[in-house]
Structures are given as C-alpha cells and as structure tokens.
N, C-alpha and C positions, 0 to 999 in steps of 0.2 A: 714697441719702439718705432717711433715715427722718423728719425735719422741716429747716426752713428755718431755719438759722444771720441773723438782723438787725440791720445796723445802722443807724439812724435817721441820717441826716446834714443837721443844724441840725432844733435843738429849740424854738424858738419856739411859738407857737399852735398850729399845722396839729403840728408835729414830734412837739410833746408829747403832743398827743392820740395822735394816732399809738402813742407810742412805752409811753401806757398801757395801748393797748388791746392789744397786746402780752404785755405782763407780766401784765395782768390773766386773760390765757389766755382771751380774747376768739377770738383766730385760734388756728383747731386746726390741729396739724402747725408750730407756728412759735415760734419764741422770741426774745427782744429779748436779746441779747451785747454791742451796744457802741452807746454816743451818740458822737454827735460837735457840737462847736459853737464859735467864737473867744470864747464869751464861756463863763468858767468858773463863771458863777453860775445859767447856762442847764444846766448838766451836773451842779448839785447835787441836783437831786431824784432822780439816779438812781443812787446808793451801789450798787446791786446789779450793778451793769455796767461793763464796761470805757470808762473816759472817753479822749475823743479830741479835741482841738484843730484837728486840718489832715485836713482827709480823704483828704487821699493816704495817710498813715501807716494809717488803716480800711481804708482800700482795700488796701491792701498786706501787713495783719497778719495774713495766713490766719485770721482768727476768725470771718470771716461769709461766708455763701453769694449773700448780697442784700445789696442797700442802699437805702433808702425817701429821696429828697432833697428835702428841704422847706426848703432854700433861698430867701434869695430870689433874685426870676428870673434873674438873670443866669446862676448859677451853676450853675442846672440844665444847663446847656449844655458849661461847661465841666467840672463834677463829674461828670456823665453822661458822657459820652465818655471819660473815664481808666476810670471803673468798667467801662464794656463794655470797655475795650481790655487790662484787667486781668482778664479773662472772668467780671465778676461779674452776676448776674440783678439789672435794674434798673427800680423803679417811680417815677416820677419825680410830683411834686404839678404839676399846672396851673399856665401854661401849660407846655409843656415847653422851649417858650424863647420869647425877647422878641417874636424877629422871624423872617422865613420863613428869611434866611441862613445864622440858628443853628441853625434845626429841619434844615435840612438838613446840616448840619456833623454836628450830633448822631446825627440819623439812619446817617449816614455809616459811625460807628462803630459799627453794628450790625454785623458781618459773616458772626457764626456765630448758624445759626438754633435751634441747641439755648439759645443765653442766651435767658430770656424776658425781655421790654422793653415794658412798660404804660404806663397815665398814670393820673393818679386824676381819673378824671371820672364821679364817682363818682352822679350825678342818670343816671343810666346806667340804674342801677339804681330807678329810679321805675316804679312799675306804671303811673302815669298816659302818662309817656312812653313808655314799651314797649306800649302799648292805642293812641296815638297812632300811634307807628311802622307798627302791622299795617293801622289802618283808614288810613293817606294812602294806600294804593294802591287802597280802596274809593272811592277820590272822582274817580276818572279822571284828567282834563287838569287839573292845577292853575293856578289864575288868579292868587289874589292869598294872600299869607301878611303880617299884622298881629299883633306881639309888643309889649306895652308891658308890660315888665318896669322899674318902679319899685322896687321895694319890695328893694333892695339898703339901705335908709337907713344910712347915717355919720355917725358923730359926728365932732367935730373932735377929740377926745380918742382917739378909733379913730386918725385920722390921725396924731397927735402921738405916738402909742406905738414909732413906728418910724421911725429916721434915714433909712429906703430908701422910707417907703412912699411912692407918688403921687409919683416925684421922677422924672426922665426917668432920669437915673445909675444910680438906686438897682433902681427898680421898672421901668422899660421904658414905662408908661403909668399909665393910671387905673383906671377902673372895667371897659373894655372889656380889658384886661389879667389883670385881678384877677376881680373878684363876675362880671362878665356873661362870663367866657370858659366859665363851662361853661351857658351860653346859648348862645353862638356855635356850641359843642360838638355841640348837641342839634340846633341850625340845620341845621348841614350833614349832620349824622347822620339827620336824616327829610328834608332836601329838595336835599345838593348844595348846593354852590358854585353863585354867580348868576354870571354872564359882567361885568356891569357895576355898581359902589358909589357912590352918592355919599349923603358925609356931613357933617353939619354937629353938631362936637364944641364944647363950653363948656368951657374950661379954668379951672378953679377959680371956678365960677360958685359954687357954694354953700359951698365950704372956702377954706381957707387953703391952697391945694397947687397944682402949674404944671402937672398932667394934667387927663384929662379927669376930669368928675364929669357930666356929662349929654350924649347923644348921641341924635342923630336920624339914622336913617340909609333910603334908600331902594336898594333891590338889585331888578336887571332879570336874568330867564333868558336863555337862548338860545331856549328855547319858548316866552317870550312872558310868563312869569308873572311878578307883580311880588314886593316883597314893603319892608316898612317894619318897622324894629326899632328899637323906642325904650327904652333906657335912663338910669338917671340912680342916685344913691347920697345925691341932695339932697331925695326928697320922701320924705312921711310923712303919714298914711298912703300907703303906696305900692301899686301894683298887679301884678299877675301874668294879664294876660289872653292869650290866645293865642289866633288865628283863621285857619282854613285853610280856605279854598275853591277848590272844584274843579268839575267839568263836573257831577258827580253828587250834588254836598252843601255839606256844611258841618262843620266839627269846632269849636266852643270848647271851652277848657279855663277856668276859671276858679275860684277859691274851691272849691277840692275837687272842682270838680263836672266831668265830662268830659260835652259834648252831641253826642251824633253828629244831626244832621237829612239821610237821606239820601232824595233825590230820587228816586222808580220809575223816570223817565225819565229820562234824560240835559238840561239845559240847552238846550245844542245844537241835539239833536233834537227837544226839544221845542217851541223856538220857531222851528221853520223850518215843523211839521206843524200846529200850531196854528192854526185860523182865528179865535179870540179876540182880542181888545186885550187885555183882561188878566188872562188866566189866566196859574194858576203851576203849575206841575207837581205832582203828589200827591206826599207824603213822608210817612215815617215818623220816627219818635224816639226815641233812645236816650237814656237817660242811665249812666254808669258813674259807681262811688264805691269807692274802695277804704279800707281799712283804716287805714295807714299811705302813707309816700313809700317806703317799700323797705328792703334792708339799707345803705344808704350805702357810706361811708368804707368801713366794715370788711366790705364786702362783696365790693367793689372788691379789699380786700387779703387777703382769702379767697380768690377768684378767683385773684389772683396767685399765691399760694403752692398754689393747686390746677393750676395751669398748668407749674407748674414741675416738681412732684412727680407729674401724674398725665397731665401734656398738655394739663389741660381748654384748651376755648378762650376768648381772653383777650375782659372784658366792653368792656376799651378798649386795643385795643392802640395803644402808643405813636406807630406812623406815622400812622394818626391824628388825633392832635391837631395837624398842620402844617397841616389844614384853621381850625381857628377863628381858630390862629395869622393865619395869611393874610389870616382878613374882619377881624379886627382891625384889623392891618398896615394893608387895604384903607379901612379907616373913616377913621383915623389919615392918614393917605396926602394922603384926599381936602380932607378938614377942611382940613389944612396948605396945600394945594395950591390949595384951590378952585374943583376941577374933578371929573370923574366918573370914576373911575381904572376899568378895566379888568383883570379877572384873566384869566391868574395876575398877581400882582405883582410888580415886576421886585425882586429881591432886593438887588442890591447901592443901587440908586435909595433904597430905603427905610431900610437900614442908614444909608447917607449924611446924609437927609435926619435921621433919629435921633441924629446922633454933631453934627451942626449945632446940633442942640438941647439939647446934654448940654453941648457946649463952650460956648456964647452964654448957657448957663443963672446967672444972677446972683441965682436963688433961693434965700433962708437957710432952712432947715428947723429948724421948734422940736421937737423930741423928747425927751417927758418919759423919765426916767431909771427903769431897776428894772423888776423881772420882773411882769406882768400876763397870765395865764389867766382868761379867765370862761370858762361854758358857752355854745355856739353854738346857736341852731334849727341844725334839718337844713340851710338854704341857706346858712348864712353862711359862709364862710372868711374 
C-alpha cells in the first residue's frame, strides 16, 4: 500500500474538518474516497467523492482502507466494531464510547494486531503537555493535582445546533463526555487512574440541556495523592490552570506559561533534617514557552496513516481512551448516586444506571435546523 484509501463516516463539524483536511493534501500518503452521513445535505460539499448514507455499505464497498468516525457517541461503538470485524484500520473521534461497557465491547473487536485502531486525542500532541509528561517524574512522590479547566464556554446556540447534543440518548453526557474528555485523556496519561471519585455534576446549570455543564470533582490514589478537577462550559472568561505537586516541586501550567519550581531537597527530607520553624527548602525555576499547541487534529491523523503504512507508533492508541472513558463514567456515577464510587467501575451498574435515565428522560430538545461550520481555536470540538 502506497497511500491510505479514507472514508470520513458522519460529516458534521469534527467530520468535516476532517474530511477537508484530507482533500486539501494536508496528510501525506492519504486521500479522502468516500463520505458518509444520514443526512444528504451533510454530503453536498463533497461532489469529488463517493457519497454514502449507512456505513455499512463504506464499510463494505472495497474503496477504502480506513475509516475516520465522527459520529455522534453512541455510534462510534457500534460503527467501530463492524469496521474492525470487516478488517478495516480504524480512527475513531473522542470519546471512543459513552460508557466503560462499550469501550470494552469495542475494544473487543480488535482481534488482528496488523489493523491499526487510534482515537483522536489529539491535545496529545501539545508540546506543553509532552514537557509536563517528562518533568512529573522530576517531582517524586506526588501529593496533590488541581485542574480548573473552565474555559470550555457554550453557547445555547452551540447546544441548539444538534438534536443529540447534551441529551443522555443522543450524546451519553455533557461537558465531561464532550470538551473535558480530552482533559480526562491527559489526566490519566501523566498521572493514572485514582482508586476512589467523588463528584458533584450541575445538570443544566447554565443551558437549556439534562447533562452536565459544570463539575467538581475530588479523586483519591492508592499512594495517598489527592487530586480535584473542575470543569464547567457555563463560565467566561474561563480558565486553564493546572497544578501538580509532588515531594520535589511544583509544576503550573497556565496562560502559555509552563513553571517548573523544583525543590534541591526533597520536602520530606527536608522537614524531618531541618532544625528551623520556618525554613523552606532552596529551589530553582524554570519557565517553558513554546511556540504554538502542536500539530493537533491533523497530526493525530498523520500519525495514523504513518502507523499503518510504516509501523510508526500510535500518538493515542485507541485502548487507551477506556481510561478517561471510566473517570467520566466514575464522575457521572457519583453525582447520580451520591456517594464516593470506587474504580474500576462496575460496567454493567453504569450502563444501567444510563439507560434509567435515557428512559425517565421527558426532555424536549430545541434544535435549530441546516448546516453550520465555523472555525474552532485549537481546544474546541
């Protein structure tokens, strides 16, 4: 195989972009062959390419080697698994399903290790998070991790653009489903899954929608470290600060700016050897700035198509994201329940507790009609 045969499956916002950057010969070695979408005014902008209504019939038309799903959630679950079990190389859009019982259904159908199987999580690709990931094993025994990521802001017109969005049926959840799952991504990617979640979710605190749009959440390790994640998609200005301390330091990320503050001594040792009241340890300080956030999206699906074509290894492979999946689920879980849930989380308990609230659901959703693209910053989806 000399380039990679694609077809986009659902062309919406995420799809479309996608499926331009594509065509525009953005990714080298690859080309865009077929759309697919149920709605056929979604499949007009792309005359150059084989149009497709039901993805099985893509899946099945020997014209593509891959298939990119930009679905919404539910479907990545179910369109994934025909694709691998039709042995096609699949990159699926965030999350890679609702809940832990999908990911692992999905997963499932992974079975031959020559198909490559990604996810686009695609902040992956951030030089500030990649300078993150090398220095948390400079800070030793970590204590405490503090994330307040606001700055997801929505409008009610964002919400009103799609019949699935923010709807338990449609979308699976809210903002921790959606904008903060490639938060949750990066969570467990520099620090592991915590042993114990509890959360307290606001269901349509700031929209018109029955998910969440603002959470507060507190996660406990098995070593002791705590850690508090708070997002929300209802303030503005919103923020982005990240805070990781550990035996040897301190990391912020904030407003472009990375601070490394690391400690000569250790904490620890330092206040057991110390005959002072209140000395503090000597430290140094760092600061990093980079240029840009990295190659994103279309780096993510560079990768992909290099992984398939040359081996490279993948920037997110799809097993993978069954972790953010999970603190989700685990957020979700708690809120509902009102209690401190414990991972792993029980799979089927959660599907359950989900399908209770898809049935009992007696919410009308307003969804203005017709096709709407704008351009996104780097974080938005």
């Amino acid at each position: 195989m000399q380039k990679v045969r694609f077809g986009v499956i659902g062309v919406g916002n995420m799809g479309t972009y996608h499926a331009q950057q594509l065509l525009a010969g953005k990714i080298s070695r690859a080309e865009l062959v077929a759309v697919c979408d149920v709605d056929p005014a979604r499949l007009a902008p792309f005359p150059q390419v084989k149009h497709f209504a039901d993805s099985r019939e893509l899946i099945r038309s020997g014209r593509v080697d891959a298939v990119l799903i930009a679905t919404p959630h539910y479907a990545h679950t179910t369109i994934g698994m025909d694709a691998l079990r039709q042995g096609l190389h699949v990159l699926v859009e965030k999350p890679i399903s609702v809940h832990v019982a999908d990911c692992d259904r999905l997963l499932a159908a992974h079975t031959n290790p020559r198909q490559v199987f990604a996810a686009m999580f695609n902040q992956r690709t951030d030089p500030y998070f990649r300078k993150i990931r090398e220095l948390v094993a400079e800070l030793g025994v970590l204590g405490r991790v503090q994330w307040t990521i606001t700055d997801w802001f929505r409008t009610e017109a964002y919400y009103a653009g799609g019949g699935w969005r923010a709807t338990w049926a449609g979308e699976g959840g809210g903002v921790l489903l959606n904008q903060a799952m490639h938060n949750l991504d990066l969570w467990q990617w520099l620090f592991g899954l915590p042993a114990r979640v509890r959360a307290e979710c606001r269901f349509g605190r700031y929209h018109n929608i029955e998910t969440e749009d603002d959470v507060t959440a507190f996660l406990e390790y098995a070593h002791g470290a705590t850690g508090v994640f708070i997002t929300s998609t209802g303030e503005a200005p919103g923020a982005n600060r990240l805070e990781i301390v550990g035996d040897r330091g301190r990391l912020v990320y904030e407003e472009n700016v990375l601070t490394h503050l690391r400690n000569e001594t250790p904490v620890r040792e330092f206040s057991r050897s110390s005959a002072q009241w209140y000395a503090q340890p000597a430290r140094t300080r760092q600061e990093f700035r980079f240029a840009n956030h990295g190659g994103q999206h279309p780096a993510v699906l560079q990768n992909f198509v290099d992984a398939i074509l040359d081996g490279a290894p993948l920037i997110a492979p799809a097993a993978e994201g069954r972790a953010a999946v999970e603190l989700a689920n685990a957020m979700l879980l708690s809120a509902w329940q009102q209690k401190t849930v414990a991972l792993p989380v029980d799979g089927a308990v959660y599907e359950r507790e989900l399908q209770q609230r898809i049935q009992a659901s007696r919410f009308v959703k307003t969804a203005k009609t017709g096709r709407h693209v704008e351009p996104m910053p780097y974080l938005a989806h």
